[in-house]
ROSE-4610 file (N, C-alpha, C; in Angstrom, 1 decimal, always signed):
// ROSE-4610
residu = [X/X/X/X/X/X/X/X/X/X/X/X/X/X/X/X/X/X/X/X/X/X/X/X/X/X/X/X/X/X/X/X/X/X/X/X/X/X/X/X/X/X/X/X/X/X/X/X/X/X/X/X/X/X/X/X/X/X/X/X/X/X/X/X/X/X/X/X/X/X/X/X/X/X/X/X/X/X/X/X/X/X/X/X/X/X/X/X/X/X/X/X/X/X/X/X/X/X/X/X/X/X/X/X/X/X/X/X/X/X/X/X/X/X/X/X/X/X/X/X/X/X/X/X/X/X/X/X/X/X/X/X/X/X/X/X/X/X/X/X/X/X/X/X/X/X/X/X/X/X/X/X/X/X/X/X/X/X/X/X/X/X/X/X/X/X/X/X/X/X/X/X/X/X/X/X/X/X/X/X/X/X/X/X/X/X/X/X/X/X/X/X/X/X/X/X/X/X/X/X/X/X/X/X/X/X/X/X/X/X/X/X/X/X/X/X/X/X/X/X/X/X/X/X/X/X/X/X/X/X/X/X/X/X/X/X/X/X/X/X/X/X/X/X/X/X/X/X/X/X/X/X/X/X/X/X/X/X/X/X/X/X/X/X/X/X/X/X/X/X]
num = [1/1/1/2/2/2/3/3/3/4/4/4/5/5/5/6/6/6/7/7/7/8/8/8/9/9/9/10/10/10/11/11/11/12/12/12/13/13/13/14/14/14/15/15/15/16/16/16/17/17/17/18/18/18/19/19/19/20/20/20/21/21/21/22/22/22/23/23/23/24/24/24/25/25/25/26/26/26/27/27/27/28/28/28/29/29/29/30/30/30/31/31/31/32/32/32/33/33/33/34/34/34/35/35/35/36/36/36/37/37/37/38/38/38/39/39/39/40/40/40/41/41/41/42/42/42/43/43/43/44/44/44/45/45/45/46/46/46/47/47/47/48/48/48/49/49/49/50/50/50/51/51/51/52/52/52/53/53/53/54/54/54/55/55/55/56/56/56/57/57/57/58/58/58/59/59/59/60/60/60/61/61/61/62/62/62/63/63/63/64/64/64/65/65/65/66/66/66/67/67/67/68/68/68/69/69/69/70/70/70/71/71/71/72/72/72/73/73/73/74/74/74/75/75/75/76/76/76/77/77/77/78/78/78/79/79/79/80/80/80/81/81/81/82/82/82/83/83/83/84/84/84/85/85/85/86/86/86/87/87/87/88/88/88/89/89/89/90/90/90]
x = [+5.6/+6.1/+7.2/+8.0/+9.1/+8.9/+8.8/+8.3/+9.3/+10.5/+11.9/+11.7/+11.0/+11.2/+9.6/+8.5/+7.7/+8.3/+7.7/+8.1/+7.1/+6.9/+6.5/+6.7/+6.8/+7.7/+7.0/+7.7/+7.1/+6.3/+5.3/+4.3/+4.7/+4.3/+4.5/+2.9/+3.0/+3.9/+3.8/+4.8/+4.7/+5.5/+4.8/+3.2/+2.3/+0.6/+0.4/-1.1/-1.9/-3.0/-3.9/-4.8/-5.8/-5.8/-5.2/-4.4/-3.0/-3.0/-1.7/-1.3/-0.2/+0.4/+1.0/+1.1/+2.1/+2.1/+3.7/+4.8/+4.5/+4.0/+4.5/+5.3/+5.7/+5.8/+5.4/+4.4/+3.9/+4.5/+5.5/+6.3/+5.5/+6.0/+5.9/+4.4/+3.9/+2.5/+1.9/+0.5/+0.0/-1.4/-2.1/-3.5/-4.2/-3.8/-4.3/-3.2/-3.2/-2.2/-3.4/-2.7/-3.9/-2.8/-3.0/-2.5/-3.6/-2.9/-3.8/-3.0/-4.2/-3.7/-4.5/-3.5/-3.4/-3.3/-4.1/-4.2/-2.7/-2.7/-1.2/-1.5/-2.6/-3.6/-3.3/-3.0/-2.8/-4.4/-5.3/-6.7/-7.1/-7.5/-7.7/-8.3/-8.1/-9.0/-9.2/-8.8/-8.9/-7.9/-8.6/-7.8/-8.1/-7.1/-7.4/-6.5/-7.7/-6.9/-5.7/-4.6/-3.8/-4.2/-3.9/-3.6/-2.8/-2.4/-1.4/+0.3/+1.0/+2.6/+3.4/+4.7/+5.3/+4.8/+6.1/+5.5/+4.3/+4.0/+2.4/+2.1/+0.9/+0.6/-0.5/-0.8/-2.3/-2.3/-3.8/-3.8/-5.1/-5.0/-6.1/-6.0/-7.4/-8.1/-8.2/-7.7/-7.4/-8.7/-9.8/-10.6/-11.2/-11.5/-12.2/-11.2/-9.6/-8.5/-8.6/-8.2/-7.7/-6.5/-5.8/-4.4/-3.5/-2.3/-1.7/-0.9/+0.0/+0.6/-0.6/+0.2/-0.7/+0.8/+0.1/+0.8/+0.4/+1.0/+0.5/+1.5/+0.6/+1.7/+0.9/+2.1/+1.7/+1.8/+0.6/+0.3/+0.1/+1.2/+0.7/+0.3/-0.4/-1.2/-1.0/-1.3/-1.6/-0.4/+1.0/+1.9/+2.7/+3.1/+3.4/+4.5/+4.6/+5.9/+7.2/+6.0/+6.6/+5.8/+6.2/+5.4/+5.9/+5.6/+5.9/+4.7/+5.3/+4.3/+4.3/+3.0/+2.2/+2.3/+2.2/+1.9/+0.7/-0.1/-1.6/-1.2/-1.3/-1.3/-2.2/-3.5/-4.9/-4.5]
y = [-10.8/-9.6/-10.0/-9.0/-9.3/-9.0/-9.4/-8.8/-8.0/-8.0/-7.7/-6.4/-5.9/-4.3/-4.1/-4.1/-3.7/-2.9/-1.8/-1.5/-0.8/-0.8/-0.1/+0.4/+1.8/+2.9/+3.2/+3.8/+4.3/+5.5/+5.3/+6.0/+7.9/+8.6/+10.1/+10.7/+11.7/+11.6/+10.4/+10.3/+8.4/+9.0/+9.1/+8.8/+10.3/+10.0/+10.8/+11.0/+12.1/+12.1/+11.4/+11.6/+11.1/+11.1/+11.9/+11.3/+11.3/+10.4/+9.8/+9.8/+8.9/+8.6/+8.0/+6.8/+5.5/+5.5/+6.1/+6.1/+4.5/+4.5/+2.8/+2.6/+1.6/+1.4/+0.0/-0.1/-1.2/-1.6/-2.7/-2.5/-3.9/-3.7/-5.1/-5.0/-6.2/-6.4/-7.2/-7.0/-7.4/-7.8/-8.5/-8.8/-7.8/-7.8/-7.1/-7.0/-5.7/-5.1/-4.3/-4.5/-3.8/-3.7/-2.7/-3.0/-3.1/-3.7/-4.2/-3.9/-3.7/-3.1/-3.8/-4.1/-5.1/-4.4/-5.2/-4.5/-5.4/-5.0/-6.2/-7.4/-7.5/-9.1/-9.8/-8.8/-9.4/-9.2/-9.2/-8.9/-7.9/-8.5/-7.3/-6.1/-4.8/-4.0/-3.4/-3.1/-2.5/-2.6/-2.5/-3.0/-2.1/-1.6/-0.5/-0.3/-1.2/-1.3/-0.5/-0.9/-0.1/-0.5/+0.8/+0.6/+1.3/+0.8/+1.6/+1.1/+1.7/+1.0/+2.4/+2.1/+3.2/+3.8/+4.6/+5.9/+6.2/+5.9/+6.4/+6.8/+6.9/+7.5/+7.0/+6.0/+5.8/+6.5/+7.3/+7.9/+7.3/+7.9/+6.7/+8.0/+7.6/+8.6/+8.0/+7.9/+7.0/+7.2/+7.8/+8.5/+7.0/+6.1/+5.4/+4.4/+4.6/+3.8/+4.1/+3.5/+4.1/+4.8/+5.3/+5.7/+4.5/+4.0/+3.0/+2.8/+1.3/+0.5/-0.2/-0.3/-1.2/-1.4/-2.2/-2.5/-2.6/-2.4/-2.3/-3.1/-3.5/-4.5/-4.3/-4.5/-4.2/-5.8/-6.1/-7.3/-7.4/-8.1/-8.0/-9.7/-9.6/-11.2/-12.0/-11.8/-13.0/-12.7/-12.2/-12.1/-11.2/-10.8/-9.8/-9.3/-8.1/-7.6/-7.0/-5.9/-5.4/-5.6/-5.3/-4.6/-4.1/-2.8/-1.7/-1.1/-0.8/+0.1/+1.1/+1.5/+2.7/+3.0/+4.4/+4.6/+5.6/+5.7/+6.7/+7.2/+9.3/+9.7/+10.8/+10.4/+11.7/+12.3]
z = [-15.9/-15.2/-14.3/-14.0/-13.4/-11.4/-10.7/-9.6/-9.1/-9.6/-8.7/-9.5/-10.3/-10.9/-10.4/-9.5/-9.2/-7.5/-7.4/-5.7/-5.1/-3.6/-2.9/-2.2/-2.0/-1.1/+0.3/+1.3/+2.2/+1.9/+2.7/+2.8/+3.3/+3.2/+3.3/+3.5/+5.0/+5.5/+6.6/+7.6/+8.5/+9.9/+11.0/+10.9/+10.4/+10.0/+9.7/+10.4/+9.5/+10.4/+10.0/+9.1/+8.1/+6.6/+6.1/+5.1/+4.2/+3.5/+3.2/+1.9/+1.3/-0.1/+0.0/-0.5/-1.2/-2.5/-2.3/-3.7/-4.4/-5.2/-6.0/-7.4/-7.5/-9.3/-9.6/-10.2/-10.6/-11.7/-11.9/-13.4/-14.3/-15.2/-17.0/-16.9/-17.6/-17.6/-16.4/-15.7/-14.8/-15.0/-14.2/-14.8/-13.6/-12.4/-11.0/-10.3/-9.5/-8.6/-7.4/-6.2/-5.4/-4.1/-3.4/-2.3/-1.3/-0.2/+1.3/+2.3/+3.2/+4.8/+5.8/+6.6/+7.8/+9.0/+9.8/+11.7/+12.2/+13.1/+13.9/+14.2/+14.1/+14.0/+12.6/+11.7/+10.5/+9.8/+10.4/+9.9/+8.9/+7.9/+5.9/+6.2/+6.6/+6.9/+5.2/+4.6/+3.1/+2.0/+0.9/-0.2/-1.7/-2.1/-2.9/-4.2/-5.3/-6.8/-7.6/-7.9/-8.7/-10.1/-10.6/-12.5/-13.0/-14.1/-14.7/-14.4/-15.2/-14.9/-14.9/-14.2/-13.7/-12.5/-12.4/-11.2/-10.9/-9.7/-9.3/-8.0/-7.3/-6.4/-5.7/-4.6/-4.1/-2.7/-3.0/-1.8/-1.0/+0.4/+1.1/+2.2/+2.8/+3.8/+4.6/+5.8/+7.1/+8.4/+7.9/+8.8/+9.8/+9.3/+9.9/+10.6/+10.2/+11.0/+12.4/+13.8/+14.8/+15.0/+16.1/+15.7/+16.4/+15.6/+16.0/+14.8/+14.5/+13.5/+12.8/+11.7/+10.6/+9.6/+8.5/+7.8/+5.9/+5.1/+3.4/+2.8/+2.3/+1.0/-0.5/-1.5/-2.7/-3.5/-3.8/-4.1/-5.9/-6.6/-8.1/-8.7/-9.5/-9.7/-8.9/-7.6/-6.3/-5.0/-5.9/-5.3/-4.4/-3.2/-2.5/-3.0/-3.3/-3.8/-2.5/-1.8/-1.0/+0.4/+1.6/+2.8/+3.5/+3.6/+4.8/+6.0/+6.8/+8.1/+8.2/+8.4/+8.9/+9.9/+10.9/+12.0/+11.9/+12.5/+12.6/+13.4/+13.8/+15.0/+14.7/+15.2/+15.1/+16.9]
């Protein structure tokens, strides 16, 4: 797989309430893609499988987040593609 044709977009809308959308494209062939979200500690709070190639969409319900920064990255067989930040405002 090529990692340089895989992407992860910002999130919509940013900041938001509880919940969310990250634009992705997972491109070529992959064995596992997932993205993960990080406190400002850097600490794994959740991790939530992609599938499929092309244009896509993962949505995530932020209920149990606090409100503040975080961060997501789109990880394809082991490797970080992208990472961008969140802001939470409940």
């Amino acid at each position: 797989m090529l990692l340089n044709d895989a992407a992860l977009f910002q999130n919509t809308p940013n900041p938001f309430g509880r919940q969310y959308h990250h634009p992705i494209f997972p491109a070529g062939k992959f064995t596992k893609a997932h993205i993960v979200f990080h406190d400002k500690s850097g600490k794994l709070l959740k991790q939530i499988s992609v599938s499929g190639v092309g244009n896509g969409t993962v949505k995530m319900d932020a209920g149990a987040l606090s409100s503040g920064s975080y961060s997501y990255s789109l990880v394809v067989d082991g490797e970080t593609v992208s990472t961008r930040q969140l802001v939470i405002a409940k």
